[in-house]
N, C-alpha and C positions, 0 to 999 in steps of 0.2 A: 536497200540502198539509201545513203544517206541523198537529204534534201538537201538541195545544191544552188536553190535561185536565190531571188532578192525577196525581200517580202517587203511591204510596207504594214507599218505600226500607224494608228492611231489613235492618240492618248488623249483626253477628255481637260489634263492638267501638264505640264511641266514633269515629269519624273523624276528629276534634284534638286534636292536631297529627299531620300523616301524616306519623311518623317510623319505620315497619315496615313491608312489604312490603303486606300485604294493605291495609292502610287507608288507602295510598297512594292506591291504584286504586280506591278507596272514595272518599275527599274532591274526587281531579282527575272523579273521574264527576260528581259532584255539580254542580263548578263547570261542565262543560261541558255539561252537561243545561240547567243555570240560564241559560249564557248562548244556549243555543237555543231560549229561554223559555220551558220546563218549568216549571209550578209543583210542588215535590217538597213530599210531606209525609212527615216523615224518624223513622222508630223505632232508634235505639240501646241496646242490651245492653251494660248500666253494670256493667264490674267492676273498679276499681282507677283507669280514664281520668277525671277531672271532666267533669262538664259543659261543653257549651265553646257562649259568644256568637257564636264564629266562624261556626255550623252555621246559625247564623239568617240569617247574611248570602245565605243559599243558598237556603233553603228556610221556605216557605209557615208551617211549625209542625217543631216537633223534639219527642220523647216519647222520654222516658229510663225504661226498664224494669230491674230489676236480675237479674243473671244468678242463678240460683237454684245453688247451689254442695254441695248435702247430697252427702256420701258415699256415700248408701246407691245414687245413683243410679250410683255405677261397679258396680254389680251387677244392673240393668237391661240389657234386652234391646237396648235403643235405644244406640245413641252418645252418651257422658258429652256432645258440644261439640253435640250436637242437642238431647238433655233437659234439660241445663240452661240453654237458652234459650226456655224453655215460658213462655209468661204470658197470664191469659185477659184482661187489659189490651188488651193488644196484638192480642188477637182482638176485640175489642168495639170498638177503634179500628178496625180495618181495613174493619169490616161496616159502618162508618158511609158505606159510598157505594160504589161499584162502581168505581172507580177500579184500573189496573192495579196488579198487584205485583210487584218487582222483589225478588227475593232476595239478598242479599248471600253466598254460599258456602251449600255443603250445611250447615254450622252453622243457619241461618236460615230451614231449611225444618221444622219441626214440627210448622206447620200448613198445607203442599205438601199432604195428602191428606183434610184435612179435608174434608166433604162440602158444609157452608157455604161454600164457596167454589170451588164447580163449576161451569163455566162464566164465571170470572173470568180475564183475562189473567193470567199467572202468568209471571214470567222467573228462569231461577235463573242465578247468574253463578260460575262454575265458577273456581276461583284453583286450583284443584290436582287432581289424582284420588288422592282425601283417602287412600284405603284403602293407596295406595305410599307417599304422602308420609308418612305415622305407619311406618307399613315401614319405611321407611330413618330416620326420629327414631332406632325402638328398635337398628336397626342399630349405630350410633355412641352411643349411650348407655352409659357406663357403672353411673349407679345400675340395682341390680338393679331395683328395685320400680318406678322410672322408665318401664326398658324393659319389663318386665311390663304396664305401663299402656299404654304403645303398642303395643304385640305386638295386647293385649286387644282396643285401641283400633280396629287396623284392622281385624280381625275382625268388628265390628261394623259397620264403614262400608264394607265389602263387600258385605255384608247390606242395608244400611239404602238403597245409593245405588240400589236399584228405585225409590223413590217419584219419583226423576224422572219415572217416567215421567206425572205427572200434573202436568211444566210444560205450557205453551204454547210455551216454546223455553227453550234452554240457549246460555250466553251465556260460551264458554268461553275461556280466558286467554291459550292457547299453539297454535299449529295439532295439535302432542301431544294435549294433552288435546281438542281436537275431532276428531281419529282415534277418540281412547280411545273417546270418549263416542260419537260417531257409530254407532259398533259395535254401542252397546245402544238407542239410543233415535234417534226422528226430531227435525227440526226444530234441529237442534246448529250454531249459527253459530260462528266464529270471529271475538272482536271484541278485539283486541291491549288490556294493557296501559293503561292512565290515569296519566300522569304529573307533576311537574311545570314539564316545561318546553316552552315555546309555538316555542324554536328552538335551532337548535345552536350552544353559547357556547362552544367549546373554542378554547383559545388557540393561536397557530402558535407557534412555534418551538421549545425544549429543555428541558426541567426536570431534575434529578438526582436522584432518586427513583421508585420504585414503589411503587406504594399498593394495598392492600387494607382493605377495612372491613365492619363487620357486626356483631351482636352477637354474643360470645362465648360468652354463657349458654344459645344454643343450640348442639346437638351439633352439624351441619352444617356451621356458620363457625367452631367451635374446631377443629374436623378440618381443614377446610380451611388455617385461620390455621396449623396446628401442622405439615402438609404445607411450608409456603412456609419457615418457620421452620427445619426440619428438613433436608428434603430441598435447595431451591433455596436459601436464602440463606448457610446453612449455608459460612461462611469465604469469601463470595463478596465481588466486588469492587465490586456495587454496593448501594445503600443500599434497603431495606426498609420504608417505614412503616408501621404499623396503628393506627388505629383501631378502638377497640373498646369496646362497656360490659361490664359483668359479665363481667370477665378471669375466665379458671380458672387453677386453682394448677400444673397443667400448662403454661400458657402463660407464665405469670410464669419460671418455672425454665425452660422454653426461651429466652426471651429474653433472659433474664441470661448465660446462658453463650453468646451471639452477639450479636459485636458490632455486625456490620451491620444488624440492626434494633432500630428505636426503635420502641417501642409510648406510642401518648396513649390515654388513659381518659376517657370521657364527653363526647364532644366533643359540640358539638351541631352541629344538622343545617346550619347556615352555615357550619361550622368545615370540616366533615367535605366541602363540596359545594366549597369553597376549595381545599383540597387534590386532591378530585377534578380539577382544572382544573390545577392547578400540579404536578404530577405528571407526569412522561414516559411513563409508563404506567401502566395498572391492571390488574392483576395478579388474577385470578377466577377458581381452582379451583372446583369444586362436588363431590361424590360424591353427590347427592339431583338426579334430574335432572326432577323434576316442575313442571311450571306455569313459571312466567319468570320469572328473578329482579331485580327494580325496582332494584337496585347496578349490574347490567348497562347497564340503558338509563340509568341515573345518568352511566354513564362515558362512554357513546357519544356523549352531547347535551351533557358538560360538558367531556369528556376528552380526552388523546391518542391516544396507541395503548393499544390493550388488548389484552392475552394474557387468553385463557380456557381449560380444558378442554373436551374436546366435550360431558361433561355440563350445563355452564353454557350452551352456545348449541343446542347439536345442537335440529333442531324450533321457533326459536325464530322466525324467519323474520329473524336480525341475522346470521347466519353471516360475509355478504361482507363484514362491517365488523370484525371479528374475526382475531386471529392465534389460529390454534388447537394448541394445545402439550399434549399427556394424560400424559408422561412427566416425573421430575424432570428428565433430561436434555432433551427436546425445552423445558422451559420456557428452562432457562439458556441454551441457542441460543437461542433468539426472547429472550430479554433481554438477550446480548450485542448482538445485533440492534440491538435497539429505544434500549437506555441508549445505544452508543459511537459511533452517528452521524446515527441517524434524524433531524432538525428534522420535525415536524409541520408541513406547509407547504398550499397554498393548494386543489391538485389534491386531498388528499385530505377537506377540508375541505368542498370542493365534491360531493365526491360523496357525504359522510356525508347533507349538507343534503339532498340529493337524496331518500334511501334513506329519508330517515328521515320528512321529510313529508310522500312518497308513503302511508307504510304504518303509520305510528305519530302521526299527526295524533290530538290529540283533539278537534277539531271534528269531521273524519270521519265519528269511530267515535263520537262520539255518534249523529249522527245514523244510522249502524249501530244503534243501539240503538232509536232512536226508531222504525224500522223496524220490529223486533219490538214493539211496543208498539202497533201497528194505525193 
């Protein structure tokens, strides 16, 4: 029997426009809950995202709360990305019906252990195992006070991730993190990724170019970007693109002194999904190997061939669509490879199709979801 109530969403960020990782899998949920006729009544933590008309098209009512931002609370006991999404709004909404709820990230759980709401379906949906993911931010961080915050940060959310255990299930991203979590708690589904795309649009034949993109103002994709820059492209014979917002001053002075790569700034998410597709390859280092990265499955449903590190796939359940390369050296062999004579052609076109709407359908795994939901 199809599930028929209301459910409430709560999302950690704004869901429009899903041009970040995690609000990706936030917005394509949405849409595919709606079109398995979920009525969703949808709470958003507004800090910096507008309001968006978009969300309405989805769901029953949207309720925008503003994330509470005080200082003082980085010296609380609780996770600064847990207490500053506290609002007793947002509790006085919830109690208005018994309707399940659906957590957006351990961000979205504050009131997970509240006692008013025992005995209520409770889902939390797991994008990371938050306490590594902040581990490796501070790793790769240069500001002192930065990585101090993260160091702090995961400390706390080692701590803090017991209150799972008062879901009703865990609703986790990566078949990893439903290992991790399995470990501590019952009830740990694996329900892959939400993305945007219904099928696989990757072009046959050749491009001349590798592409990498992501944002730069985070530590993980500048390291990476500065790896590709550095190490592989570094006087090499094929050509380099990135994509990138928020360049670092490191990256600007790597790329100027190499000529082989051309770096664009601010492209938007049409620009960037173009290139994904017209590209010979895409080219995805990681050194952060937590949760799944949403540029991954970007390349696989829009792309050619893609080189990744085993960080970027290892656990991901995309392996056999992958060329896998962990050394400078192992990358520039799989890019001689792939630039001097590979055509992407029809065999392996077919078999991406294959791979990918067995296990990353999201009509599927909605209904994965609805599943937990009773």
């Amino acid at each position: 029997m199809p599930f028929n109530k209301h459910i409430h969403v709560i999302s950690f960020d704004v869901p429009f426009p899903p041009d970040y990782g995690g609000v990706i899998d936030v917005f394509y949920k949405l849409k595919a809950l709606h079109a398995a006729g979920i009525k969703i009544i949808m709470h958003c933590f507004e800090y910096g995202r507008p309001k968006s008309a978009e969300l309405d098209k989805y769901c029953e009512e949207v309720y925008y709360y503003p994330r509470k931002t005080a200082k003082s609370f980085l010296f609380n006991t609780l996770p600064y990305i847990v207490l500053s999404r506290q609002s007793e709004e947002l509790k006085s909404n919830l109690l208005k019906d018994d309707a399940p709820i659906f957590m957006e990230g351990l961000h979205s759980t504050f009131l997970l252990s509240s006692e008013e709401f025992d005995g209520r379906v409770k889902i939390v949906r797991t994008h990371n195992v938050e306490h590594e993911y902040y581990e490796n931010l501070a790793k790769v961080e240069r500001n002192i006070f930065k990585r101090y915050y993260f160091y702090n940060e995961a400390g706390k959310l080692k701590k803090y991730e017991a209150v799972l255990k008062n879901a009703s299930a865990i609703a986790a991203i990566s078949p990893n993190d439903a290992r991790y979590y399995s470990g501590l708690f019952s009830s740990v589904n694996y329900i892959p990724a939400f993305h945007p795309f219904d099928e696989v649009s990757a072009l046959p034949g050749k491009g001349d170019f590798a592409f990498y993109h992501g944002n730069l103002s985070v530590g993980e994709n500048n390291e990476a970007a500065l790896f590709l820059v550095n190490k592989v492209f570094e006087n090499s014979k094929h050509k380099l693109v990135i994509a990138g917002s928020k360049t670092s001053a490191d990256m600007l002075k790597a790329v100027r002194s190499t000529s082989s790569v051309n770096l664009l700034s601010d492209q938007s998410p049409d620009q960037i999904y173009e290139l994904v597709r017209t590209a010979q390859c895409n080219i995805l280092p990681t050194f952060q190997s937590t949760g799944i990265k949403l540029k991954l499955l970007a390349a696989l449903f829009s792309g050619r061939h893609c080189i990744v590190n085993s960080p970027m796939v290892e656990g991901t359940g995309l392996e056999p669509l992958c060329k896998i390369a962990d050394t400078a050296e192992e990358m520039k062999m799989s890019l001689d490879e792939v630039m001097s004579a590979i055509k992407f052609n029809d065999e392996e076109l077919m078999k991406r199709k294959k791979y990918l709407s067995e296990n990353f359908s999201n009509t599927l795994n909605a209904q994965k979801v609805l599943a937990l939901l009773g």
